[in-house]
C-alpha positions in Angstrom: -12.9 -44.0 14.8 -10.2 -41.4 14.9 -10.0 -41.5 11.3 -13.6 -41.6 10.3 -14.0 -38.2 12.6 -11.1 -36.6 11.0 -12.7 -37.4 7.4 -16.2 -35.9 8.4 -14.1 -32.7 9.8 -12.5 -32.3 6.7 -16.0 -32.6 4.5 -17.5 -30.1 6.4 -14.7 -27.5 6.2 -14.3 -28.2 2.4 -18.3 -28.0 2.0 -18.7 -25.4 4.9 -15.3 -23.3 5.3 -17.2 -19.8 6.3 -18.6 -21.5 9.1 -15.5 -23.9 10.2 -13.7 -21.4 12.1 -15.6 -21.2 14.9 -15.1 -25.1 15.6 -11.3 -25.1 14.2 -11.1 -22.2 17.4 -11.3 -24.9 20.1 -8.4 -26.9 18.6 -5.2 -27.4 19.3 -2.4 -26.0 16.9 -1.2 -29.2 16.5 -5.0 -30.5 15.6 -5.6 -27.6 13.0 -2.4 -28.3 11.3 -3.2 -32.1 11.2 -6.4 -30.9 9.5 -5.0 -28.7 6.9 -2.2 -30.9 5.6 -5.2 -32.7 3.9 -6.9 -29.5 2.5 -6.3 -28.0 -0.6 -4.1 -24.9 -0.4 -6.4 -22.3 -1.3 -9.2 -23.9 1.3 -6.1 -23.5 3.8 -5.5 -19.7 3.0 -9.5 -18.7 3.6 -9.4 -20.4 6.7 -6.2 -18.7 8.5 -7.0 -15.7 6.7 -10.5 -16.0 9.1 -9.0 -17.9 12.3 -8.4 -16.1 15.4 -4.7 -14.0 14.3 -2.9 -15.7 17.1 -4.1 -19.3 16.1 -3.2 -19.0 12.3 0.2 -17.3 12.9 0.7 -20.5 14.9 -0.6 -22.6 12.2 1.2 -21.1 9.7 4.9 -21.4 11.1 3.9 -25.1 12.0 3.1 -26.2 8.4 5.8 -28.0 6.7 7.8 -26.2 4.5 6.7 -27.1 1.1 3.0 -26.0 2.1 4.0 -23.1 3.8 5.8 -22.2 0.9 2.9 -22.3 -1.6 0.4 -21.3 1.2 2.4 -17.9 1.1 2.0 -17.1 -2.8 -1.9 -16.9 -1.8 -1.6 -14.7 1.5 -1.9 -11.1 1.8 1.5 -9.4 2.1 0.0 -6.8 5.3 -2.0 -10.5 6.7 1.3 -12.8 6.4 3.5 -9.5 8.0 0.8 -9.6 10.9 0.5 -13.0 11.9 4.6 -12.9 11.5 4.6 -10.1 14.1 2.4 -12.8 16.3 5.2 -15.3 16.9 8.9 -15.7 18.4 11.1 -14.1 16.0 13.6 -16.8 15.8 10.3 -18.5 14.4 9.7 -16.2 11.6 13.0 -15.9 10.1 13.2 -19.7 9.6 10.1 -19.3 7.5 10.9 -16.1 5.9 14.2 -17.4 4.8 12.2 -19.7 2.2 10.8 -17.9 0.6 12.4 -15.5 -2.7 14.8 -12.4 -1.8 11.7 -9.9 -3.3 9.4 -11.5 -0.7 11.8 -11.5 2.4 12.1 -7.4 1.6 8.3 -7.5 1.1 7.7 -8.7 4.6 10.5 -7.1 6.4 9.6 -3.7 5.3 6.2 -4.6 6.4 7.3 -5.8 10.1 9.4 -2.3 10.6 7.1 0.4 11.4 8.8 4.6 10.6 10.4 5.4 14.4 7.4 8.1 14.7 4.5 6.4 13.5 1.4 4.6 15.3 2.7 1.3 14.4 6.1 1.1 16.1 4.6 1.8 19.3 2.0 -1.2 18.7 1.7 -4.4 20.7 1.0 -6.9 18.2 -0.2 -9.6 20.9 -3.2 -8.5 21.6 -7.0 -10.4 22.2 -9.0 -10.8 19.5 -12.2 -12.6 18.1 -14.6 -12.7 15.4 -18.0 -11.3 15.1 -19.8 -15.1 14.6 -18.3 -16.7 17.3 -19.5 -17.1 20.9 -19.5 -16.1 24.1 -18.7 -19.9 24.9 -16.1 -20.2 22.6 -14.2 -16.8 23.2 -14.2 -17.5 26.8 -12.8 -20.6 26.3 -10.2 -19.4 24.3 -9.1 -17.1 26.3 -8.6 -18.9 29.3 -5.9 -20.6 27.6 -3.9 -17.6 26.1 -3.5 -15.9 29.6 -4.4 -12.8 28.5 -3.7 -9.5 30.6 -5.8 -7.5 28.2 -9.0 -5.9 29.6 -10.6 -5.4 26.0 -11.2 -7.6 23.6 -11.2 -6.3 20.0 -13.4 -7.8 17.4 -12.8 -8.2 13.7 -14.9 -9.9 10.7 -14.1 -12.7 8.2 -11.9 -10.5 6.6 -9.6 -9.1 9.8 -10.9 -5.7 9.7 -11.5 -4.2 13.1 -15.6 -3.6 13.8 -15.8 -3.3 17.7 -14.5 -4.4 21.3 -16.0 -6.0 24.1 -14.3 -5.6 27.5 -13.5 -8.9 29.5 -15.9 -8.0 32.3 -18.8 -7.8 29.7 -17.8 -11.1 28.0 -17.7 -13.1 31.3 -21.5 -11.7 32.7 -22.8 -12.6 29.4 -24.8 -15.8 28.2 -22.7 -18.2 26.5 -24.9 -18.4 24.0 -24.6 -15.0 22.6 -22.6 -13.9 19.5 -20.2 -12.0 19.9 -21.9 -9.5 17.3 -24.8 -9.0 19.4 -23.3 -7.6 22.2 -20.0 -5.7 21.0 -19.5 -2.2 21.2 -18.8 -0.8 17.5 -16.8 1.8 16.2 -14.5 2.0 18.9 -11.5 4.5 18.4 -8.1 3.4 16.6 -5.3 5.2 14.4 -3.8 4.1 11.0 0.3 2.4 11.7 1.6 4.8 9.7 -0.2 7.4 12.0 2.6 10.1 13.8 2.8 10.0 17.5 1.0 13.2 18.0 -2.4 11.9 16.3 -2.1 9.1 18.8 -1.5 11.3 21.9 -4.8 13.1 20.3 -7.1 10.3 20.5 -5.7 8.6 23.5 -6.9 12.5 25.1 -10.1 12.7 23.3 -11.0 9.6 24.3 -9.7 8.6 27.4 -9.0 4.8 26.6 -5.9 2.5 27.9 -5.7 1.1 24.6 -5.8 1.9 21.3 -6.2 -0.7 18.3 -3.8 0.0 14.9 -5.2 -1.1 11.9 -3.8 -1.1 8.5 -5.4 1.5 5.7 -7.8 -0.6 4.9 -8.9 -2.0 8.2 -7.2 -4.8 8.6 -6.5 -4.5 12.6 -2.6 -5.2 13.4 -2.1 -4.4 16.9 -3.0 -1.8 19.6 -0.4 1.0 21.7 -1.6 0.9 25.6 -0.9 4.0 27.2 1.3 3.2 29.6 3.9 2.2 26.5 2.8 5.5 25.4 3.8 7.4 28.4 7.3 5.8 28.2 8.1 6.1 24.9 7.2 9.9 25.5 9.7 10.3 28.0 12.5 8.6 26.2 12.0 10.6 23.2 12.5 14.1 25.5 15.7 12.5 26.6 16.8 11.9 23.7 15.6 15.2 22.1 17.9 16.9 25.4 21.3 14.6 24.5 21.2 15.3 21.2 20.0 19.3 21.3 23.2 20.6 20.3 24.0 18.2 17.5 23.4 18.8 13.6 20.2 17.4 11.4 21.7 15.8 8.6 19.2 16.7 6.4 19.1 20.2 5.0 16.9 22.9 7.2 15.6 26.3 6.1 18.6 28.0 7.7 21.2 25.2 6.8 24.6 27.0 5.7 24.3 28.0 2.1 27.0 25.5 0.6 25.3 22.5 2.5 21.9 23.6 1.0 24.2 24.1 -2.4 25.4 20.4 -2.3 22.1 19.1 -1.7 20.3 21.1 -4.9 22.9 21.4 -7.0 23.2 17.6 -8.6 19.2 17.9 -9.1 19.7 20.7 -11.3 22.7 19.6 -13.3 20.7 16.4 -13.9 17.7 18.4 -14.5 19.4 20.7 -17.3 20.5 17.7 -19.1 17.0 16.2 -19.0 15.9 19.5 -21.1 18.6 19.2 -23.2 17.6 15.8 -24.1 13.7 17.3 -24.9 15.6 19.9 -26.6 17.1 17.6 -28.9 14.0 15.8 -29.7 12.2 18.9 -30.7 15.5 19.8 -33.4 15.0 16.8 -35.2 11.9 17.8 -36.2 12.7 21.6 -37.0 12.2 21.2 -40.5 8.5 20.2 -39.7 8.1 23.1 -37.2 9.4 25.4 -40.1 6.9 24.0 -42.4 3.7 24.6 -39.8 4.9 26.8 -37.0 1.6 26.8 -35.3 3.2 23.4 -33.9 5.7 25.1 -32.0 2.4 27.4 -30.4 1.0 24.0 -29.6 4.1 21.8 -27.9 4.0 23.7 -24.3 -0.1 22.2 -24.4 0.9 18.3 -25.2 3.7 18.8 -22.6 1.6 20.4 -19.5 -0.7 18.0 -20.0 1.3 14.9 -20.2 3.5 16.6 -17.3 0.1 16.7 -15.2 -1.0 13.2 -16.1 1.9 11.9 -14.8 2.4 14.0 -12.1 -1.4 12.4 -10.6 -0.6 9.1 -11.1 3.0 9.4 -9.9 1.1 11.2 -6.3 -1.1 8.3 -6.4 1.7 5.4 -6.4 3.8 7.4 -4.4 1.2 7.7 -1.7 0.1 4.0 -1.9 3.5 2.7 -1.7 4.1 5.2 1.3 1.0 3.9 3.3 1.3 0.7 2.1 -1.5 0.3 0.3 0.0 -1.6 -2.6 3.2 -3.2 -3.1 5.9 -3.5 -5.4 4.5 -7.1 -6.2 1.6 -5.7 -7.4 3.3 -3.4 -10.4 1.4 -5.1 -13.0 -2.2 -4.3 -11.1 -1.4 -0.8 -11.0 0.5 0.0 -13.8 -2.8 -1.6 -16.0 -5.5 0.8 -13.6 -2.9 3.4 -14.8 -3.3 3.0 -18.3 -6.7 2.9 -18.4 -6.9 5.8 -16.4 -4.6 7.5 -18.8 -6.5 6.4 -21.6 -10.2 7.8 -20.2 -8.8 11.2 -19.2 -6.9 11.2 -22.4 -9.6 10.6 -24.7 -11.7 13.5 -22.9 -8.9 15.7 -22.8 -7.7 15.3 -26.4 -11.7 15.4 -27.7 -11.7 19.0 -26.2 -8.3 19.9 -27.2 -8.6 18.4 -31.2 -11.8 20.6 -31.0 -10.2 23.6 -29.7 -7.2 23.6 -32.0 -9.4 22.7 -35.3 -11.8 25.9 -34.2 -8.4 28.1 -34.1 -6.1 26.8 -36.9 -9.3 25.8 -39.3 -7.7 22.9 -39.9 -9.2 19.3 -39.2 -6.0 17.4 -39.6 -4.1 19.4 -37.1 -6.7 18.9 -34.5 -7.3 15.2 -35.1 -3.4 15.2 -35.1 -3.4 16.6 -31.5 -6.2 14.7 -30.6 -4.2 11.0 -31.5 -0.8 12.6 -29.5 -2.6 13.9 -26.6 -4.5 10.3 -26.4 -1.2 8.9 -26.8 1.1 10.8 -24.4 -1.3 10.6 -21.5 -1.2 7.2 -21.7 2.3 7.2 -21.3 2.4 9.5 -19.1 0.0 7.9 -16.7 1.9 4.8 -16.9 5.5 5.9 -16.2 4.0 8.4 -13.3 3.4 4.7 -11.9 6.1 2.6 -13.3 9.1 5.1 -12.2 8.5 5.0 -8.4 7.6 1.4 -8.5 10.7 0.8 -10.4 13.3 3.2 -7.9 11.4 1.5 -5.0 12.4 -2.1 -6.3 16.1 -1.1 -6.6 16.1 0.3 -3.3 16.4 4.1 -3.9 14.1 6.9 -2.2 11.1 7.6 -5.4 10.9 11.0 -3.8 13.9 12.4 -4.6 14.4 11.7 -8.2 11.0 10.3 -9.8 10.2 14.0 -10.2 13.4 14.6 -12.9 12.5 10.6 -14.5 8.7 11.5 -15.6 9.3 15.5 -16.8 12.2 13.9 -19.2 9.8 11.3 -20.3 6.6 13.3 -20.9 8.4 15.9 -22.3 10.2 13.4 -25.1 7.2 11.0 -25.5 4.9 14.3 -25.6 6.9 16.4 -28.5 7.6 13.1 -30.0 4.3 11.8 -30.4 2.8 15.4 -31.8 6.0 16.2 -33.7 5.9 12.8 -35.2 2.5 12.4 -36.3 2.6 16.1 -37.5 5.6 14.9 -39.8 4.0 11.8 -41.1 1.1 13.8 -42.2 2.4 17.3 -42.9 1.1 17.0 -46.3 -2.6 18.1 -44.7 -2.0 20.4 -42.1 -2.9 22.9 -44.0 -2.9 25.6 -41.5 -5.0 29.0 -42.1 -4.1 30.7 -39.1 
């Protein structure tokens, strides 16, 4: 009999898996895992990814290692960091330790929060629940997690945060009732990479004890209660007192001038070589520029506008690695939206420019020259303004402080080489009136 119900459980989640979570809720660990050793693995990752947090973080350190270890390929890096945070960390190494070194820096750069942001003041263990389920079944569920939270906070299919529902309200209500139907929506809640003093804001402008953390795109990850709040105020004065008469080892705006000196000097050096280098690029097509000097009028344009291309795309990546809105896993996603990004802006930018240089030089093959190297070093540009922080962020070093010097070397070279280059293959029509 046993078997026969376990068979029917396992047709209706593979025919019915949307709807499966709300029954799967009422199990035991040990029950769900049972049931998704016989599931295919990407049936397994839409389930956890829609179970109650705490239940699938349980699930997914109980699994045995060889499913775990594919299960993870088709996880969210943010979702398989949170439901990490949910569990005893002598748990989560074990599992982490499977999987490849990339993916154990993944995760573990994920778990560690900046010491001033929203999300190392966060309590990942708090209550949660899904907007389908009900009354019945939250109750029920959290009478056996023990729970000293007063709130409940409620997320969709997909994790993201969409209301709360104090404990006081779930218990007078009819066990019948979704959860949906009687949640509070758009409560307050900061980003994790939010600093301290946004979180002192809202805590004042909206006099809560608790205050969810969600990721940038929703996904909730925790909550800061006040009281931890309070405390972590107070040690950072005391700490801020020890510590008032030592040096920041970073450079300030009154830092003594050889400090400040050692800290811009190497930049520069580096920086002067990296013109050198565009420098030299440019002389090996002197005899061309001789030839047509209304090129040499025209290389400061290809340059500022490969130098702006990459500069955008290198703020974007920047950004999104900084918030953690993508990962270094992800290069090949965003280095392709680069490109085609490069390759839009390009083709608009370089139709006005081919136009604007053919109206002033009166030559056609000088504009349609510009137009195919300005097409051609945005693109470039646009993809190494991604590719250089992903790149320095994958070996470990700090993108802010040298992708800056990387990308004006390579839009400078790619720009004057792509114009200079084309201008020399087909210097036999630029014939130039101007």
């Amino acid at each position: 009999m046993k078997k026969m119900e376990n068979e029917l459980l396992i047709q209706f989640i593979n025919s019915y898996p949307e709807h499966s979570t709300n029954m799967l809720s009422s199990f035991t660990v040990d029950e769900i895992v049972n049931l998704l050793l016989e599931l295919p693995i990407k049936l397994v990752a839409l389930i956890l990814n829609r179970l109650n947090p705490i239940i699938s973080a349980n699930a997914l350190i109980s699994l045995p290692d060889d499913k775990f270890f594919k299960l993870y390929g088709l996880l969210d890096p943010v979702k398989a960091a949170h439901l990490f945070s949910l569990v005893e960390k002598e748990d989560r190494d074990k599992k982490i330790s499977l999987l490849s070194a990339h993916d154990q820096k993944d995760i573990e750069e994920l778990l560690i929060y900046p010491i001033d942001s929203a999300g190392s003041l966060m309590d990942s263990s708090i209550r949660t629940c899904n907007v389908n389920e009900t009354v019945k079944n939250v109750i029920a569920s959290y009478k056996k997690t023990q729970s000293p939270s007063r709130d409940i906070f409620v997320i969709d299919l997909e994790g993201r945060l969409v209301g709360y529902l104090p404990v006081y309200e779930l218990l007078s209500a009819d066990g019948s009732d979704v959860i949906e139907s009687i949640m509070h929506k758009s409560p307050p809640f900061v980003n994790a990479l939010s600093p301290k003093s946004e979180v002192v804001e809202v805590f004042e402008t909206f006099k809560s004890t608790i205050l969810p953390v969600t990721h940038v795109d929703g996904t909730l990850l925790g909550a800061i209660r006040y009281s931890s709040l309070v405390t972590e105020m107070q040690n950072q004065v005391l700490t801020r007192m020890a510590t008032l008469g030592g040096a920041s080892p970073s450079e300030k705006a009154l830092s003594p001038p050889f400090f400040s000196v050692g800290k811009r000097l190497p930049w520069l050096l580096i920086n002067l070589v990296t013109a050198f280098i565009a420098s030299a690029v440019v002389g090996v097509f002197e005899g061309t520029i001789a030839k047509v000097t209304a090129l040499a009028v025209l290389l400061p344009v290809v340059a500022g506008q490969s130098g702006n291309t990459g500069a955008q795309a290198m703020a974007v990546t920047m950004r999104g690695l900084a918030l953690r809105e993508v990962r270094v896993k992800q290069w090949l996603k965003v280095l392709f939206k680069e490109v085609r990004v490069g390759f839009i802006n390009g083709v608009v930018v370089a139709v006005v420019t081919g136009a604007s240089v053919y109206f002033w030089s009166k030559s056609f093959s000088l504009g349609l020259v510009m137009t195919v190297a300005m097409i051609f070093s945005m693109v470039i540009a646009s993809l190494s303004g991604a590719a250089i922080p992903i790149l320095l962020t994958s070996l470990g070093r700090d993108p802010a402080q040298s992708s800056s010097v990387i990308l004006t070397t390579v839009t400078d070279v790619m720009g004057f080489l792509s114009f200079l280059g084309l201008a020399t293959l087909f210097i036999s029509f630029l014939n130039v009136t101007n």
